[in-house]
N, C-alpha and C positions, 0 to 999 in steps of 0.2 A: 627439492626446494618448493616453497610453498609460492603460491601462484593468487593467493590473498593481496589485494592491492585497495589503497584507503578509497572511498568513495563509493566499494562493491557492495553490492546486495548478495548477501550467500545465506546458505542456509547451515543450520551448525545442532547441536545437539545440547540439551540442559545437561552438566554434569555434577554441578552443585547449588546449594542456595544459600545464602546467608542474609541474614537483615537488612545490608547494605547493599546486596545486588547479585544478579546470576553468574557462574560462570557457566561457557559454554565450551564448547570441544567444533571448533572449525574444521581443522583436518588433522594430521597425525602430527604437525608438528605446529598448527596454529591452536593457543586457546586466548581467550577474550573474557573479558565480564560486561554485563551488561549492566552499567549501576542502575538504583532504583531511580534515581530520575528520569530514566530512559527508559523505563519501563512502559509508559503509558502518559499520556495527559493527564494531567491532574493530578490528586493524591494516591499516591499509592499506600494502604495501608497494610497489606498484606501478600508477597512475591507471592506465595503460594494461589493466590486469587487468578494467577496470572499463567503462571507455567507451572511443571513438578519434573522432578528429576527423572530422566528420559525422555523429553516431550524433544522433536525438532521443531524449531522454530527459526524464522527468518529472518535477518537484523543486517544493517547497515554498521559498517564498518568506518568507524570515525577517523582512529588513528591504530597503527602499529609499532611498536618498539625493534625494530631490527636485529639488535642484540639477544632479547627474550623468548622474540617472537609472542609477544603478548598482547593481543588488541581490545583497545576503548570500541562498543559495541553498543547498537543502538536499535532497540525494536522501535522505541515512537517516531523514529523518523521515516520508519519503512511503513508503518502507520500513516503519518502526513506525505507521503509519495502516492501512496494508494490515494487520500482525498484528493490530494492535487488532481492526479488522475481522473477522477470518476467527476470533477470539476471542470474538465478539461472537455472531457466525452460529452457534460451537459452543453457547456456552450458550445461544440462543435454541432452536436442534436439539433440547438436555436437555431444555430445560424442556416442549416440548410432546412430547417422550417420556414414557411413564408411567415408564420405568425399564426395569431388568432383570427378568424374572421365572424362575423357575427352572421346568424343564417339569413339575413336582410341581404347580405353581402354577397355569399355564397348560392343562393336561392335563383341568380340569373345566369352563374356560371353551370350551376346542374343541368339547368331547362335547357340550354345549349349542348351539355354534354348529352344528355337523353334525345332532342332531336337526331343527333348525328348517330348515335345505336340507333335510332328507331328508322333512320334511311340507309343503313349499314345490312337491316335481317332481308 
């Protein structure tokens, strides 16, 4: 029994292509396609710009048919997870930055740090 549940990020294997979108090979008993909508942001005018048969690749799991065992599959959302991400890491970076300071600013915090090394050797 297949252990694929909607919402998973898994990774899966290209095993066809067609016009309208990839199919992929999950596990031995999960396969999915990945329509071309889902391929990418924006237009997609050519799968093959994207993946080729053989390629694994990593995609979000929309929905599953239980009966088929056939799953809706989705690279660009695993695409917009990653910017969330690295969205996430930037504002986390600001917040424990103090900020900018201008060397007018910093110029009297130095001179104090350099006193206390130079009573320190």
């Amino acid at each position: 029994m297949s252990n694929i549940e909607v919402g998973s990020i898994v990774k899966g294997k290209v095993t066809g292509i067609q016009p309208y979108g990839v199919f992929v090979e999950l596990d031995r008993e999960t396969q999915g396609l990945v329509h071309i909508s889902e391929i990418s942001h924006g237009f997609v005018k050519n799968i093959k710009d994207y993946v080729n048969v053989g390629d694994e690749i990593t995609v979000k799991v929309l929905s599953i048919d239980p009966h088929t065992k056939r799953a809706s599959l989705s690279m660009r959302a695993v695409e917009e997870g990653q910017r969330n991400m690295r969205k996430r890491h930037v504002k986390v970076k600001m917040s424990l930055n103090p900020g900018f300071h201008t060397l007018k600013e910093k110029l009297q915090e130095w001179i104090e740090q350099s006193k206390k090394e130079d009573l320190s050797k």
